[in-house]
BAVEX-217124 format. One record per residue: residue in one letter; chain; x, y, z of N, C-alpha, C in turn. Coordinates in Angstrom, 1 decimal. Layout:
% residues N
 kolkol fifi   n_xx   n_yy   n_zz  ca_xx  ca_yy  ca_zz   c_xx   c_yy   c_zz
      a    A      X      Y      Z      X      Y      Z      X      Y      Z
...
//
This chain:
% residues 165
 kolkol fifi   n_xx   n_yy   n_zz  ca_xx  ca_yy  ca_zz   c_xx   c_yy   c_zz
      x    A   14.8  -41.5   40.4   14.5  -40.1   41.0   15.4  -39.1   40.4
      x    A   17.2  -39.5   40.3   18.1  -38.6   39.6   17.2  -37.9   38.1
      x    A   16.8  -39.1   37.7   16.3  -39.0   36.3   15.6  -37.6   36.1
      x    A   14.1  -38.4   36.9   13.4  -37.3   37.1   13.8  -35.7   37.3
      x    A   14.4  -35.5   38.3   14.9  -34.5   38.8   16.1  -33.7   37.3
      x    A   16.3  -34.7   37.1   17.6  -33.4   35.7   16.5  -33.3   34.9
      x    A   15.4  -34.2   34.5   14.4  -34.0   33.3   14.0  -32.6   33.8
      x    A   13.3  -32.7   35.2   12.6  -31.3   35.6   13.1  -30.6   35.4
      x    A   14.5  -30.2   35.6   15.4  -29.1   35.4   15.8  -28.6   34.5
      x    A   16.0  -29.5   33.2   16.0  -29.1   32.0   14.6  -28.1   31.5
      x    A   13.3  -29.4   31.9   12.4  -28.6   31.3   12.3  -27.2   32.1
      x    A   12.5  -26.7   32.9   12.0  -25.6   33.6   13.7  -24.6   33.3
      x    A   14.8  -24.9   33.1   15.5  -23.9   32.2   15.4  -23.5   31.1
      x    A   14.1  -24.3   30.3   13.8  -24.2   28.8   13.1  -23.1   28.6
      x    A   12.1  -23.6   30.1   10.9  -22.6   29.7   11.5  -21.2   30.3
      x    A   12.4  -21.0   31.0   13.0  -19.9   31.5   13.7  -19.1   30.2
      x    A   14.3  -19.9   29.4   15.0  -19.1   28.1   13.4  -18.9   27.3
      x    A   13.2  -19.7   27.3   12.2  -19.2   26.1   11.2  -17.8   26.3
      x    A   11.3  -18.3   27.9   10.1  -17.0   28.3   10.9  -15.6   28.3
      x    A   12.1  -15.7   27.8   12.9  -14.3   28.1   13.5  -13.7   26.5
      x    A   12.6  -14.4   25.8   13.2  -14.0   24.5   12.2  -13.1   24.4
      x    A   12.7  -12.0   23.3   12.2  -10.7   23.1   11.4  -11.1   22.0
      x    A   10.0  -10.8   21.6    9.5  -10.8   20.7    9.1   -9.6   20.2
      x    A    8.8   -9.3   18.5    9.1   -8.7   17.8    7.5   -8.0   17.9
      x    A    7.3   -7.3   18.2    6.0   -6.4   18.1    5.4   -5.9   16.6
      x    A    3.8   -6.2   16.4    3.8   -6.0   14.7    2.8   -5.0   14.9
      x    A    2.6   -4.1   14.4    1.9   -3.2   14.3    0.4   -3.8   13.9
      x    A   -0.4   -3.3   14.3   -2.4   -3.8   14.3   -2.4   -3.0   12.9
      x    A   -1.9   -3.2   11.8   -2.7   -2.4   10.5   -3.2   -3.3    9.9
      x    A   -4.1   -3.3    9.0   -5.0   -3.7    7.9   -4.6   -2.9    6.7
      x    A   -4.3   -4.2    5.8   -4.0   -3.9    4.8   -5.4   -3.5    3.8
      x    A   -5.6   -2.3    2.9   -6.8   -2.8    1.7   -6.3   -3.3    0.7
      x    A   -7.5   -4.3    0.3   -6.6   -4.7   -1.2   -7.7   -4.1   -2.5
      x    A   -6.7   -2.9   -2.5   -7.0   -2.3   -3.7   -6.1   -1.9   -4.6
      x    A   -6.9   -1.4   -6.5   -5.7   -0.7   -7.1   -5.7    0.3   -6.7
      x    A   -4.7    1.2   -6.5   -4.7    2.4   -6.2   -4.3    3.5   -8.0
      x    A   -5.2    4.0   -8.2   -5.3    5.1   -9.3   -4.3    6.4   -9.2
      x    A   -3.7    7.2   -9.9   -3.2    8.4   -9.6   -3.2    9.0  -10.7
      x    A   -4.0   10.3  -11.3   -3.8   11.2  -12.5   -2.5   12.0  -12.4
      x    A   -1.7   12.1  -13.1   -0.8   12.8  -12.9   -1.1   14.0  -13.1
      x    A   -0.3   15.0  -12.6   -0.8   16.6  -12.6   -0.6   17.0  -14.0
      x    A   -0.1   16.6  -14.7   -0.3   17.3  -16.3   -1.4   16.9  -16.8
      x    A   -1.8   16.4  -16.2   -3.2   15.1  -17.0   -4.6   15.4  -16.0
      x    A   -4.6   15.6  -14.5   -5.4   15.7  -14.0   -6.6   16.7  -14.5
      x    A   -6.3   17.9  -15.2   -7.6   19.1  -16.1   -8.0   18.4  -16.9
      x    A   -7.9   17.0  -17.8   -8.0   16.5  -18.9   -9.1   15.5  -18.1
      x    A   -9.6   15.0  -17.0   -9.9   14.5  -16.9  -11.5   14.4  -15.8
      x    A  -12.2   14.3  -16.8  -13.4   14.4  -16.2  -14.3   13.3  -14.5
      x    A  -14.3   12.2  -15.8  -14.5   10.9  -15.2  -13.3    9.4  -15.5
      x    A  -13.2    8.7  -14.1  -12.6    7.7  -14.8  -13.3    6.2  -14.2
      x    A  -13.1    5.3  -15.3  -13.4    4.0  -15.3  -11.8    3.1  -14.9
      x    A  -11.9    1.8  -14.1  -10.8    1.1  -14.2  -11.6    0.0  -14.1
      x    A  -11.2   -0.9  -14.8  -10.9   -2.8  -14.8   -9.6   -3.2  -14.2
      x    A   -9.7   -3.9  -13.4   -8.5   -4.6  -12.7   -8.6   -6.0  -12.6
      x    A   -7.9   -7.3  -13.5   -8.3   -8.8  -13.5   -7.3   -9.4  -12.9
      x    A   -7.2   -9.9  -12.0   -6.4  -10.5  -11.5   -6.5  -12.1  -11.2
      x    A   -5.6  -13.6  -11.7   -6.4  -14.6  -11.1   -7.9  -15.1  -11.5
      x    A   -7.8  -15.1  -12.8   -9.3  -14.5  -13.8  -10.6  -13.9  -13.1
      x    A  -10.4  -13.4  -11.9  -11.0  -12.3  -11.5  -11.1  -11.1  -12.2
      x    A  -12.4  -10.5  -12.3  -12.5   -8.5  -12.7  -13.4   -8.1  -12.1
      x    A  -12.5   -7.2  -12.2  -13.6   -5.9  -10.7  -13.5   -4.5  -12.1
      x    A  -14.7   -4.1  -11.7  -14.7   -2.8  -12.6  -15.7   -1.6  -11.9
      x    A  -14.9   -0.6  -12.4  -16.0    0.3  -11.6  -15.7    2.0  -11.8
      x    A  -16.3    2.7  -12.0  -16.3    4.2  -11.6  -15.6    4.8  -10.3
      x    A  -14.3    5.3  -10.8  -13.3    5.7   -9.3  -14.3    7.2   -9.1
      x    A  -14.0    7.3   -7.7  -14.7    8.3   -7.1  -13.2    9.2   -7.3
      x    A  -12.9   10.2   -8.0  -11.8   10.7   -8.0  -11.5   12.1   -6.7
      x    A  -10.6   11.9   -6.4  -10.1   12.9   -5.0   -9.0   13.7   -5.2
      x    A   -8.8   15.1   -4.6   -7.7   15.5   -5.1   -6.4   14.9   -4.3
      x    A   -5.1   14.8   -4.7   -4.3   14.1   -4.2   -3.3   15.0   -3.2
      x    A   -1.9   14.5   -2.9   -1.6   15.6   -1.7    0.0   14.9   -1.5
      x    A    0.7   15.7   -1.2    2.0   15.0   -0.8    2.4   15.7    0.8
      x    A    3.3   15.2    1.2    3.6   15.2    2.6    4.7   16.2    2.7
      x    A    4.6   17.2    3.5    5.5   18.2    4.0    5.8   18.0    5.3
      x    A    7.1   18.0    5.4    7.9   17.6    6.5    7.8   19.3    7.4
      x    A    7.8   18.7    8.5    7.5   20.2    9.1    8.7   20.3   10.3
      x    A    9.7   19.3   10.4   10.6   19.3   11.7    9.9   18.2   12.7
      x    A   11.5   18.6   13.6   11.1   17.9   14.6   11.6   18.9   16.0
      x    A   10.8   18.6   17.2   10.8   19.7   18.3   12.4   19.1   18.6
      x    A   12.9   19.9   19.4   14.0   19.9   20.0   13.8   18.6   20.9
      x    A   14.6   17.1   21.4   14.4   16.5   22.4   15.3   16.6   23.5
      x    A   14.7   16.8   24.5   15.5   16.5   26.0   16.9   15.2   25.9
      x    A   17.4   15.5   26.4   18.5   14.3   26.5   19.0   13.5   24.7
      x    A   18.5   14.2   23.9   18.8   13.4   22.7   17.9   12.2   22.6
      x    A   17.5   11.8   23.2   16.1   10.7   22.6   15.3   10.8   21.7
      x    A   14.0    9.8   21.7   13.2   10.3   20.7   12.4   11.8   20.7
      x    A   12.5   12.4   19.6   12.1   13.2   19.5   10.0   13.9   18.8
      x    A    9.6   14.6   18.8    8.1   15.0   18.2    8.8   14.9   17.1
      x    A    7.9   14.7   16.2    8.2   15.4   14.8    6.8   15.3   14.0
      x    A    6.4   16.1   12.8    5.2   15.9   12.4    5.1   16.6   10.7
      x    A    4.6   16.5   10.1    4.4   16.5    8.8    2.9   17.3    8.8
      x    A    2.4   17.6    7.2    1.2   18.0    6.7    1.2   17.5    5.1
      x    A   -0.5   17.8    5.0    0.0   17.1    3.6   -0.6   18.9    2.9
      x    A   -0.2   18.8    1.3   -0.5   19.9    0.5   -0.6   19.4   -0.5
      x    A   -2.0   19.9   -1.4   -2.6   19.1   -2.6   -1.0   20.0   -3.5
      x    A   -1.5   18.3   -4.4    0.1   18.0   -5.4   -0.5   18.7   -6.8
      x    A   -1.8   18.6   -7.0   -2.6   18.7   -8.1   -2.9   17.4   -9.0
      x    A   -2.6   16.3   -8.3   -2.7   15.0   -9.0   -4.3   14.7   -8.3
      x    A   -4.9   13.7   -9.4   -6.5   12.8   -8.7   -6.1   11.5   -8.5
      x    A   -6.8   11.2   -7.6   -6.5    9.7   -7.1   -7.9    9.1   -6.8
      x    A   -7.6    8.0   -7.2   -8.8    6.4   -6.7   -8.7    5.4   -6.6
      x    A   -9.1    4.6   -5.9   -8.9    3.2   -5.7  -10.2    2.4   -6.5
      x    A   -9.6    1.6   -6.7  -10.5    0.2   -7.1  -10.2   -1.0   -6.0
      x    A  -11.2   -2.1   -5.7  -11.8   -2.9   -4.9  -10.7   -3.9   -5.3
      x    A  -10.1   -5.1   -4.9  -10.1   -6.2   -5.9   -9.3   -6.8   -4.8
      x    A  -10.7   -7.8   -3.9  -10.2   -8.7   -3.0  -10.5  -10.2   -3.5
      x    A   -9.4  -10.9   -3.1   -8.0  -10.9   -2.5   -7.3  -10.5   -3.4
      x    A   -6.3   -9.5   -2.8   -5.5   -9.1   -3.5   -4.1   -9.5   -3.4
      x    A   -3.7  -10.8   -4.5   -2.3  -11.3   -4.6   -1.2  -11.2   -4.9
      x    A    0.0  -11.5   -5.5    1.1  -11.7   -5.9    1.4  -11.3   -7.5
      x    A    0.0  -11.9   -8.0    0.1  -12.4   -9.2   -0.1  -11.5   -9.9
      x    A    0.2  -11.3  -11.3   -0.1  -10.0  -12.6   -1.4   -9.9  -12.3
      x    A   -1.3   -8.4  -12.7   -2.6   -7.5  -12.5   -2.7   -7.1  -14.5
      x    A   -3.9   -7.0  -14.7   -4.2   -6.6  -16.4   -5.4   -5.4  -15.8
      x    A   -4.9   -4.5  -16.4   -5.4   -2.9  -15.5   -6.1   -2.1  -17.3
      x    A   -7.1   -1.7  -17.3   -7.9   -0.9  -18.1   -8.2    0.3  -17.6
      x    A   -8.1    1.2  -18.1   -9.0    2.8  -17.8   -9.6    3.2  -19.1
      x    A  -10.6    3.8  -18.9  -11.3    4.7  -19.5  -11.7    6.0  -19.0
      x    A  -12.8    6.7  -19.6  -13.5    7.7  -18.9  -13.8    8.7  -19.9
      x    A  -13.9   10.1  -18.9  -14.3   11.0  -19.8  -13.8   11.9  -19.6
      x    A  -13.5   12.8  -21.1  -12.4   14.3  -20.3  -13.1   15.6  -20.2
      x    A  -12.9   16.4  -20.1  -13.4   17.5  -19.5  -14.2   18.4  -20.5
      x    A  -14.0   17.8  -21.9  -14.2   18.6  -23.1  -15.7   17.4  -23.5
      x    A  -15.6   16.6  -22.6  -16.9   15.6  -22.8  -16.5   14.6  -24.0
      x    A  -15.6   14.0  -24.3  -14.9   13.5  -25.5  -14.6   12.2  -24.6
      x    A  -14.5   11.5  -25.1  -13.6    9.8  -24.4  -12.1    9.8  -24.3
      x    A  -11.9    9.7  -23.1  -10.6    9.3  -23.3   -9.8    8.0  -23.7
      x    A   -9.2    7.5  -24.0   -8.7    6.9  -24.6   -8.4    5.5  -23.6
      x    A   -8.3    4.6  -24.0   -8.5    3.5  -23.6   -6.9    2.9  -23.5
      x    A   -6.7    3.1  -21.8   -5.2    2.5  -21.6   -5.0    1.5  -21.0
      x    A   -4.0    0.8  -21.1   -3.9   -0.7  -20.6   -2.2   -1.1  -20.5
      x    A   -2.8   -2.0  -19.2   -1.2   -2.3  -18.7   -1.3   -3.5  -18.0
      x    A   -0.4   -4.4  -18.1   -0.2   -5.2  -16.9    1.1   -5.3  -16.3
      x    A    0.7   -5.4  -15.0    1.9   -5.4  -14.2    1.6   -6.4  -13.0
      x    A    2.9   -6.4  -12.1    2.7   -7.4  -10.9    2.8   -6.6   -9.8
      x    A    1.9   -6.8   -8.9    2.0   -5.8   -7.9    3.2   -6.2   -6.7
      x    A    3.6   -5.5   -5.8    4.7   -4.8   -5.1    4.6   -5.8   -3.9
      x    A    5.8   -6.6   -3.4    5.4   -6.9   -2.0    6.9   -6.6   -1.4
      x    A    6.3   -6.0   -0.3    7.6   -5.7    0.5    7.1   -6.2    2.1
      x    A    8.3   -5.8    3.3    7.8   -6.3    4.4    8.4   -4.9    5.5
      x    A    7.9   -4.1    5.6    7.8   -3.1    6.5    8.3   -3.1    7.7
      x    A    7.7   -4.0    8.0    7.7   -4.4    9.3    8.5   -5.5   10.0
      x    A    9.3   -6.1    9.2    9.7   -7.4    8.9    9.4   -8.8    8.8
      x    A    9.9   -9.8    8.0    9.5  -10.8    7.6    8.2  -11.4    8.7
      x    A    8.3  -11.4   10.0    7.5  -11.9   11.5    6.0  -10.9   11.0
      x    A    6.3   -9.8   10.8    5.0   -9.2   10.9    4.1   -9.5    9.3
      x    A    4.9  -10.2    8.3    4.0  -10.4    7.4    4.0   -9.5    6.1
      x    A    3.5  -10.2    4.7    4.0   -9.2    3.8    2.9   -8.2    3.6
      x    A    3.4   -7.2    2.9    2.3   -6.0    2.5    2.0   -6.1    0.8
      x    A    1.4   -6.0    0.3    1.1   -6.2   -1.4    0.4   -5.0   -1.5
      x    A    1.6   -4.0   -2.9    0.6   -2.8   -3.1    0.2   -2.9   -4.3
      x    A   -0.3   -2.4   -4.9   -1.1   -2.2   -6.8   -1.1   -1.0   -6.9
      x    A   -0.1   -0.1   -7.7   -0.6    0.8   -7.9    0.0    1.3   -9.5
      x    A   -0.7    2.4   -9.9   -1.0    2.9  -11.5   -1.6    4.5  -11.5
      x    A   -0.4    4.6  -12.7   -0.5    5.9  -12.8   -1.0    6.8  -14.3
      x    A   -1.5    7.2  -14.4   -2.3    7.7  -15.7   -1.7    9.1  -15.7
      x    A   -1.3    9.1  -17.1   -0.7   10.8  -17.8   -1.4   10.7  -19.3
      x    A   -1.3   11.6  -20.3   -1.7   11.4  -21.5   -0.8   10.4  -22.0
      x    A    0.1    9.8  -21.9    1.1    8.7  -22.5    0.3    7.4  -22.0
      x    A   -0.3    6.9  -21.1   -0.8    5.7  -20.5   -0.8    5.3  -19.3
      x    A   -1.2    4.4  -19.1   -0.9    3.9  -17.6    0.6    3.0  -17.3
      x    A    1.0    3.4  -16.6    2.3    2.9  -15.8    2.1    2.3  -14.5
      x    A    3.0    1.5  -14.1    3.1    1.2  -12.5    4.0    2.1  -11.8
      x    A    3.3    2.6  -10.6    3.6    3.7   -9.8    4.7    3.2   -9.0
      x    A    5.3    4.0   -8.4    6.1    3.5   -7.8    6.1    3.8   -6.2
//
């Protein structure tokens, strides 16, 4: 019966520590797995239409990017807080003069990416056919518990495509 009785006690101080550990809360986002496109602003008038190929994993996805104008983030403050705590704070965005697009390309892994563009420029002429490979980005935001993030991204100027940073 001693037996019994320390086993029970163990087990029920176990579950007492365990039930009191703090677990790490992960944010509900969804990742997309896409390449993400960016014309750089010296380059963005030059460019009419764009094509990307993205092979990943002897996968290829290819397609006509819907081009958008792009935008960077202006910090706008933060309100005054009561007590020093957390405080409001809030941003806007303002076009950069760069175009941006994504390409499709699920599952999107670890592994080297072999990236093509094409298209057309504004004078109706072809642009030039650039090519890169690179390995896309994983980082953990959120920390290792919440899982990794993998990004792809590439940037087009008249010099070629690069990986964005």
């Amino acid at each position: 019966m001693r037996t019994f009785a320390a086993v029970a006690g163990l087990g029920c101080a176990a579950l007492l520590v365990t039930g009191c550990q703090t677990e790490a809360a992960c944010p509900a986002i969804a990742q997309a797995p896409v390449v993400a496109l960016t014309v750089a602003r010296e380059y963005a008038g030059s460019v009419k239409t764009l094509r990307l190929k993205a092979c990943q994993d002897s996968r290829c996805t290819e397609a006509e990017l819907g081009l958008l104008p792009g935008s960077t983030s202006v910090d706008q403050g933060c309100e005054a807080g009561s007590g020093g705590g957390d405080r409001p704070c809030s941003a806007t965005s303002s076009p950069d003069g760069t175009l941006t697009g994504m390409l499709l390309l699920d599952p999107l892994t670890e592994s080297p990416i072999e990236a093509a563009s094409s298209g057309t420029g504004t004078d109706g002429l072809p642009l030039a056919v650039r090519t890169l490979t690179f390995t896309p980005r994983v980082a953990y935001p959120y920390g290792e518990q919440c899982g990794r993030f993998i990004s792809a991204g590439v940037l087009l100027d008249a010099e070629g495509l690069r990986q964005s940073g």
